[in-house]
C-alpha positions in Angstrom: 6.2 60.0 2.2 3.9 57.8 3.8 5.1 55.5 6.9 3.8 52.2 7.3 2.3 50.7 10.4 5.1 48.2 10.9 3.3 46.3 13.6 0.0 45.8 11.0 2.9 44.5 8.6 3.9 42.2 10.9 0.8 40.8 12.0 -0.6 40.5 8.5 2.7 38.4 7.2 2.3 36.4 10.3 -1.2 35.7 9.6 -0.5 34.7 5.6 2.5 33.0 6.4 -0.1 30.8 9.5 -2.9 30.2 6.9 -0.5 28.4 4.5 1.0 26.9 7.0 -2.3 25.3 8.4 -4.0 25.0 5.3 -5.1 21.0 5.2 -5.3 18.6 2.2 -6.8 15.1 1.4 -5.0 12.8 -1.0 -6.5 10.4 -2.7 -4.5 7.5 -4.8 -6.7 7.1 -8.1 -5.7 3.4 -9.7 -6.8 3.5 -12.9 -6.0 7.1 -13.6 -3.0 6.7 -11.8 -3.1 10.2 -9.8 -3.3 11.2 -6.5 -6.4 13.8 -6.3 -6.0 17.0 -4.0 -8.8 17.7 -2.1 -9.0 21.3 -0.1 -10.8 19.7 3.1 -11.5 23.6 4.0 -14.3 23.2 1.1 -14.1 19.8 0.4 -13.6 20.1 -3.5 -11.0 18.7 -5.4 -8.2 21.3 -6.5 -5.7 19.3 -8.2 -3.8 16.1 -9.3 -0.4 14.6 -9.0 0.5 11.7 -11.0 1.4 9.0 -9.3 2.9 5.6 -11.9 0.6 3.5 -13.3 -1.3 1.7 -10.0 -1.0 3.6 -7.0 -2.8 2.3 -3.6 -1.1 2.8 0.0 0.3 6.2 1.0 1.5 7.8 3.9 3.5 11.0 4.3 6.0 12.0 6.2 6.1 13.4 10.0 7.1 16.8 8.9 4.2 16.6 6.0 6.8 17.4 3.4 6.5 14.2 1.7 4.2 11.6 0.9 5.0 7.8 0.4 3.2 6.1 -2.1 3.0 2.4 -3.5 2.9 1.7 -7.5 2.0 -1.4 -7.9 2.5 -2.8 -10.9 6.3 -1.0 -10.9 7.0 -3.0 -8.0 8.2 0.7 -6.3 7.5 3.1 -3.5 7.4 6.4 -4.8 8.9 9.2 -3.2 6.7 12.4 -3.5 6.8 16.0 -3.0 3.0 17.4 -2.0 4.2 20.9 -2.4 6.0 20.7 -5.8 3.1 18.3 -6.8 6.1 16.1 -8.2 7.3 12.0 -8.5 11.0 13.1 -7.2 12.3 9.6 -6.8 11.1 5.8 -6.0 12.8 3.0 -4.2 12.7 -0.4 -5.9 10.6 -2.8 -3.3 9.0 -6.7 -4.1 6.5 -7.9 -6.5 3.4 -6.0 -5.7 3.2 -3.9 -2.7 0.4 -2.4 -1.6 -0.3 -1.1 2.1 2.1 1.6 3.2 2.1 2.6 7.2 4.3 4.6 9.4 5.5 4.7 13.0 4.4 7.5 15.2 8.0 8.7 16.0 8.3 9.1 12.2 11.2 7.0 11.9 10.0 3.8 10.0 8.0 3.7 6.9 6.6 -0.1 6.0 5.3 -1.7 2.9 3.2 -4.9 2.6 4.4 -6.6 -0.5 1.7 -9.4 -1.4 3.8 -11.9 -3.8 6.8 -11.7 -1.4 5.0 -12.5 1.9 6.7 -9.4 3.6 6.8 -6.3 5.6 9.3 -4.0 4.8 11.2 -1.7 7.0 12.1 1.3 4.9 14.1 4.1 7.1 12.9 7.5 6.7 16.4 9.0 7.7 18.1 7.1 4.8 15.3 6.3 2.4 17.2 2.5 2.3 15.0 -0.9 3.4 16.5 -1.8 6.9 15.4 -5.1 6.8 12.5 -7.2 6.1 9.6 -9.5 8.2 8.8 -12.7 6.5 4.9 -13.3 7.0 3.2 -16.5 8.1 -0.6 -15.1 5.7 -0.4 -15.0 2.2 -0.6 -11.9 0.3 -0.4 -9.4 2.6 -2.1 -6.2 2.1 -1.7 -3.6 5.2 0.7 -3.0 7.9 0.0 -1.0 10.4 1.7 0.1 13.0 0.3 0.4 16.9 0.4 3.9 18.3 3.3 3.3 20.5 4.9 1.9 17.8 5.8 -1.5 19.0 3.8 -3.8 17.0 3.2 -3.6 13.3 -0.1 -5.7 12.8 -0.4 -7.3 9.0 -3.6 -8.3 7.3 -2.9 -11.0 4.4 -5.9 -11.6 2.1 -5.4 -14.9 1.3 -5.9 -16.1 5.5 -7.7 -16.1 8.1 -5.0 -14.7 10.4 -3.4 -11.3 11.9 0.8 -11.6 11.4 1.6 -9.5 15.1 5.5 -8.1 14.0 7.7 -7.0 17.0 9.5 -3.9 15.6 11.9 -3.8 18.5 12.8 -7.3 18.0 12.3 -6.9 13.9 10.8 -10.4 14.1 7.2 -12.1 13.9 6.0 -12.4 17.2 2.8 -14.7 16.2 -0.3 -14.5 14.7 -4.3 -14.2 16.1 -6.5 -16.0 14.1 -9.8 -13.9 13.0 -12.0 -14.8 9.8 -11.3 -14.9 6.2 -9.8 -12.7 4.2 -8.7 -10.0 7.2 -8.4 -6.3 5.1 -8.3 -3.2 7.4 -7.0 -2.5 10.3 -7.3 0.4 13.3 -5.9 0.7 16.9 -7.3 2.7 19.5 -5.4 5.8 20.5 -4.1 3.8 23.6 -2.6 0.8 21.9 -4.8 -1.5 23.7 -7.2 -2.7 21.1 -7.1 -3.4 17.4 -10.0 -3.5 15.4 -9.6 -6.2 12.1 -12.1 -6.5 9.6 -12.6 -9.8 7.5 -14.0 -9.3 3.8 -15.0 -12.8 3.9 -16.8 -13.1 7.2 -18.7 -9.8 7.1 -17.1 -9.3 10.4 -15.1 -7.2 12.4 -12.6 -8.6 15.2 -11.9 -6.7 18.4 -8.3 -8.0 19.7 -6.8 -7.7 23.2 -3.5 -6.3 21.8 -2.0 -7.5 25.0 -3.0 -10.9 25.1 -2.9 -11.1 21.2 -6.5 -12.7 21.4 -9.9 -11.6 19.9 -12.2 -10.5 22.4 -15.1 -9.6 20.4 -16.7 -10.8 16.9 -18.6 -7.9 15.4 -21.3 -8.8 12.6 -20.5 -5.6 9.8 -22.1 -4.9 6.7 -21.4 -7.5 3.2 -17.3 -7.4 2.5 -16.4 -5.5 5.5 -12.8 -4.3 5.0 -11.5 -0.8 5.7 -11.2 0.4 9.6 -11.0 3.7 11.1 -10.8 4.8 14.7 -12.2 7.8 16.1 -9.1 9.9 17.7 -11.1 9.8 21.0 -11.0 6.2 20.8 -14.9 5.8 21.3 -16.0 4.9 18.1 -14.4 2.5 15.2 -15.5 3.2 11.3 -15.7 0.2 9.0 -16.6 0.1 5.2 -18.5 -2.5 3.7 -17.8 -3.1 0.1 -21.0 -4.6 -1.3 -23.3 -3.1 0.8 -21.8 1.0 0.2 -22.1 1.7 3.8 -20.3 2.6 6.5 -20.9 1.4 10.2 -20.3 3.0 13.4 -19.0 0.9 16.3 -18.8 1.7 20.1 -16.0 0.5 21.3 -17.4 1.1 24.8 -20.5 -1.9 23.5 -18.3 -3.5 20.9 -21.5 -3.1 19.1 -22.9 -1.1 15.5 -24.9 1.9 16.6 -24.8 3.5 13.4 -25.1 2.6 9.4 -24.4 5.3 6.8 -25.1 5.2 3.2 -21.9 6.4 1.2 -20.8 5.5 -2.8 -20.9 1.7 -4.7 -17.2 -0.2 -3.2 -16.4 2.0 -0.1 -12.6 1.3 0.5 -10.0 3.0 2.9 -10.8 5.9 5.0 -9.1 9.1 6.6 -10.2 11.2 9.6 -9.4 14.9 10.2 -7.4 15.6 13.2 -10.0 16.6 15.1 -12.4 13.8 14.6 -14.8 16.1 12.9 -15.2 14.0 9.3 -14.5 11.0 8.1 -13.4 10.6 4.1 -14.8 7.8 2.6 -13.3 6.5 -1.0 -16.2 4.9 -2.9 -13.7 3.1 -6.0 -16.6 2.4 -8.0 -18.6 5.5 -8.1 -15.3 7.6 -8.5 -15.7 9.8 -5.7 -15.3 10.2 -2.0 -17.9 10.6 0.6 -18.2 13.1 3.8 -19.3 12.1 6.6 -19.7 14.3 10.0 -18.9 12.4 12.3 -21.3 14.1 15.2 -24.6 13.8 13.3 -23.4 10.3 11.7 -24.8 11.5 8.3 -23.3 12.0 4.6 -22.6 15.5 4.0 -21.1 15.3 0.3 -19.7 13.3 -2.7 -16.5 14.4 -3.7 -15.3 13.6 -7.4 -11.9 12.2 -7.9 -10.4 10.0 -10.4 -11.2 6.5 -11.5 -11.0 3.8 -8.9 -9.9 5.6 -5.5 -8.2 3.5 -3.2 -7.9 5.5 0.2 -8.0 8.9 1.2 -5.1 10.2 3.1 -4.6 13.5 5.2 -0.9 14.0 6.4 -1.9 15.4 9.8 -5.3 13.7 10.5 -6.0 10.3 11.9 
């Protein structure tokens, strides 16, 4: 009978068990095919779909990863989803139209900008109930997102030319900084000290003193500036522009573009890897997402998804 190396057992199990447990995926929220595409970011190729209602736009997912939050807009509802069984398994009933979906750092609070309701929602991950609710002084609110310390939520409402600040400790609007029209996506630096906002309108891009809640900075972008991404070392911030199909680089250290990259037609929302390594771009009208590495500053692929992609989300990146 032949005795097996118990040790090599061990180490191989281990070594399956940490590859499955490390393995890292890209979701992407598809509106008019209503899915969510899978994207394996170790080749960057799409490797399956969940379906996701009939409209689905802002997602987050969990701390633990385990499940992914998801807003269906034209159910009015937050859908509750499970990555692994690639399943709906519930939704909460929210207001007419939500859209952005953020979380806290601590995990505890998931949020939902609903645009007809001129709201923020406080969902609580523990309970899966809405807590309570932040009445907004902008009109049709389309992200909240919270600061990395988790004490302000900042909300961008389309239809303004302001920044709602919320106090989540307080649960109460603690003012507004006015930027340009129509303010779309938003990014903080890893320290909480800066927020980047930028205005569709006003091919612009606001840098604000969180602190002082004041702008410090007005940032000429690219034609319909709107989604925002900041580099996990805080050095560099990431802003689409919609018309254009370009992305530009900004040093925060400057508060100035060093860098324009060509992605897809209608770049949107945008994901980082944890590392800061690549930046996801969804392009909604050329059905696709584009790779960027972020060290070079160049395009390194297209990605196909499906029809009009909102954002690109990846559950541990930034």
């Amino acid at each position: 009978m032949k005795v097996l190396n118990t040790r090599c057992v061990v180490v191989a199990v281990l070594t399956a068990f940490s590859g499955t447990a490390t393995a890292q995926f890209a979701y992407v929220p598809n509106e008019k095919t209503g899915t969510l595409s899978i994207i394996d970011l170790a080749k960057d190729e799409v490797i399956g779909s969940i379906p996701a209602g009939k409209k689905p736009r802002g997602l987050v997912a969990s701390l633990d990863r385990k499940t992914i939050y998801v807003s269906d807009q034209p159910n009015n509802a937050l859908l509750i989803v499970d990555p692994a069984a690639r399943k709906v398994t519930s939704k909460l009933d929210l207001g007419e139209s939500p859209e952005g979906v953020g979380r806290s750092a601590d995990g505890k609070w998931i949020v939902t900008a609903i645009e007809e309701d001129n709201a923020v929602f406080f969902i609580d991950s523990a309970t899966g109930k809405i807590e309570f609710k932040v009445k907004t002084e902008g009109e049709n609110p389309e992200h909240a997102v919270f600061s990395p310390d988790g004490k302000w939520v900042y909300v961008s409402a389309e239809e303004s030319q302001v920044v709602d600040v919320i106090d989540v400790a307080a649960r109460k609007l603690a003012g507004t900084i006015r930027v340009g029209k129509r303010p779309r996506g938003i990014g903080f630096t890893p320290d909480s000290a800066r927020a980047y906002v930028a205005c569709e309108l006003a091919n612009t891009v606001y840098a604000i003193d969180v602190a002082a809640k004041k702008v410090i900075a007005s940032i000429p972008a690219g034609v319909k500036s709107n989604g925002v991404k900041v580099h996990p070392s805080g050095k560099e911030v990431y802003i689409t522009n919609g018309t254009d199909g370009t992305v530009n680089v900004i040093d925060t250290a400057s508060n100035k573009i060093t860098h324009t990259i060509k992605v897809g037609q209608r770049p949107w929302n945008m994901a980082l890897t944890q590392d800061g390594g690549k930046l996801y771009v969804a392009n909604g009208r050329s059905n696709n997402v584009s790779v960027i590495d972020t060290a070079s500053k160049k395009k390194v692929k297209d990605i196909a998804v499906g029809e009009m992609p909102w954002g690109v989300l990846i559950p541990d990146g930034h």
